[in-house]
Residue, then its C-alpha position, 0 to 999 in steps of 0.5 A: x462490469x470492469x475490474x477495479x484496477x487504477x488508471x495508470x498514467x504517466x505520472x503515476x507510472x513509476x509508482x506501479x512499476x516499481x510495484x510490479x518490482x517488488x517497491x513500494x514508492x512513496x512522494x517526499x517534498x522538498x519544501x517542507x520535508x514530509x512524505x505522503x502516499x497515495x501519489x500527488x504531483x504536489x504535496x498535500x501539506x504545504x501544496x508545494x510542487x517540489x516533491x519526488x520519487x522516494x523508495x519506502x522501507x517497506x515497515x508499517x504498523x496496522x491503524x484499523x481495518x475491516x475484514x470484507x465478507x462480501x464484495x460483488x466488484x471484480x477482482x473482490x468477489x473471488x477474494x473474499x473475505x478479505x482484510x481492509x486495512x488502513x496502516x501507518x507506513x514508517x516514513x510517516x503517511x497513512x496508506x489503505x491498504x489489504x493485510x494478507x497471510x494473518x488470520x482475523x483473531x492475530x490482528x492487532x491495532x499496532x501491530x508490525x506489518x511489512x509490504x509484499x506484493x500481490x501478483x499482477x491482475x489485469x497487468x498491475x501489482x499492488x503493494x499488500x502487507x503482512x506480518x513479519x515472520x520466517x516466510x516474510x523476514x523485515x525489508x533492511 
């Protein structure tokens, strides 16, 4: 059994290394103005292929999750528990992802959330969110 890592390919390149530089990039289109995530080559509103790279601010709040208890597929197993979590970035898409650093009791429907980055497995980093705090301070 492999690891659950994504397929990197030409188009989505820039954003894994961005990721692996500490920014998280989302897609903006041209045509009717709005951002998406995860990254397409055309916008998943209007379908136009007028969209580009555009650099997050990093802020989210938290819609849902699910904290894992058991995951038997590579990387999960050795990370488990581990909070599921789906999350309203501030420039508009939704985006699933994992909160790191917050216990399950802190959690909160709306609570605020900044990105950080989990260190490189299998040669790709990805973007996590956690609370802001003193360790974590809000992206400018």
């Amino acid at each position: 059994m492999t690891a659950a890592t994504p397929d990197i390919d030409p188009f989505t390149r820039p954003y894994w290394d961005a990721a692996a530089d500490g920014r998280l990039l989302i897609r903006r289109c041209g045509t009717c103005g709005r951002a998406h995530h995860y990254p397409r080559e055309f916008c998943p509103h209007c379908w136009s292929d007028d969209v580009t790279w555009e650099r997050a601010s990093g802020r989210a709040t938290l819609y849902t999750w699910s904290v894992v208890h058991r995951n038997d597929l590579p990387p999960f197993a050795g990370r488990t528990p581990y909070t599921a979590a789906v999350v309203d970035l501030a420039e508009g898409p939704r985006m699933m992802t994992e909160v790191v650093d917050c216990p399950e009791d802190d959690l909160r429907v709306g609570m605020d959330l900044i990105v950080t980055f989990r260190p490189a497995e299998d040669r790709v980093t990805a973007p996590v969110f956690t609370p802001p705090g003193p360790d974590n301070p809000s992206p400018e």
